[in-house]
Each structure stands twice: as C-alpha cells, then as structure tokens.
Phi, psi and omega in degrees: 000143178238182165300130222176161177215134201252160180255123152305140190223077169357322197278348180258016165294155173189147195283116187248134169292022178275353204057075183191113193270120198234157192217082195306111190273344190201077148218112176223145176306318173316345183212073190279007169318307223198145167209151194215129207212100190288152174249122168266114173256151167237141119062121162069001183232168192269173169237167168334098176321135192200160185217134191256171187254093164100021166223128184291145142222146174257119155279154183226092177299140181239324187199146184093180173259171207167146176229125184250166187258104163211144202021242189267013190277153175304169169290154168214121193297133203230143180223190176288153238010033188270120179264093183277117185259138196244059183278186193308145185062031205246118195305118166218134168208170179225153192221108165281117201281343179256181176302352207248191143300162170261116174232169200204046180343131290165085154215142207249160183207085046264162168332136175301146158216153174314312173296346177269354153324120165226134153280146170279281203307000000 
C-alpha cells in the first residue's frame, strides 16, 4: 500500500442487488485489509437478508434512522453515530425507518469482494 488520498466520485455510485446504493471509497487488492464503501438505503425500504463468507463488516451510521437486523438479536433501532458490529457469516439486513435517505459506511475486514456476498432470503 502507498500513500494516497482517494477522492471520492459520485458518478462510481452503482445500484447492489442488496436494494441498496453503493459507492466504493476504499477497495483495492493493493490494500486487502479493509474496504470502506458508503451505502444509501432510500425511505422504507429493507435490504436483502444477506451474510458475508470470511468477512468482518462495521455499519458506521452517518445519517436517517434505521432498524438493523444480526443473527438471533431482536431488531434494534440505529442513528448517526451508531456502529453496528458483523461478524463473518452473520444473517443481516437493515430497514430505513425515516423519512430521509439512510447513509451509512460499510467496513469490512478483510475487503469486500463480490464472491464473499451470499443472499439468504
């Protein structure tokens, strides 16, 4: 890994069959630690029961309301600074309960890749 400052670029947002919008902030082979991705949920809707294989993941709430779903825990209501901690194979989805977009960060550990995605539901 070298040193850098990544820009973000809006125009790389892209629609995840997770019902979710995603905009990869940090994922590269160059750095196979960590990936860091903000997520847009829009008004009402849940995303896709899902599990990652062999991945940490962090929600970082930045902004809206949310009620998130992991493993056997009751549902629990989530805001801006709330960290929701994931661990590998751990049944998850979240439902934005407000009015507003849901934006959130996404970090995984080791980096998201498309093949550690498995859908439940």
């Amino acid at each position: 890994m070298q040193a850098q400052i990544l820009k973000a670029n809006e125009a790389e947002e892209y629609y995840f069959e997770e019902d979710c919008f995603i905009l990869e902030l940090s994922n590269s082979p160059a750095d196979p630690d960590v990936s860091i991705a903000r997520v847009r949920v829009m008004p009402g809707v849940t995303t896709k029961l899902h599990r990652l294989k062999g991945v940490i993941e962090r929600y970082v709430i930045l902004s809206g309301s949310a009620e998130v779903e992991i493993a056997e825990l009751p549902p629990q209501p989530v805001s801006a600074g709330d960290v929701v901690l994931i661990p590998p194979l751990c049944p998850q989805r979240i439902t934005n309960t407000g009015a507003e977009e849901l934006i959130f960060l996404a970090v995984c550990s080791p980096r998201f890749t498309k093949n550690v995605y498995e859908q439940i539901d």
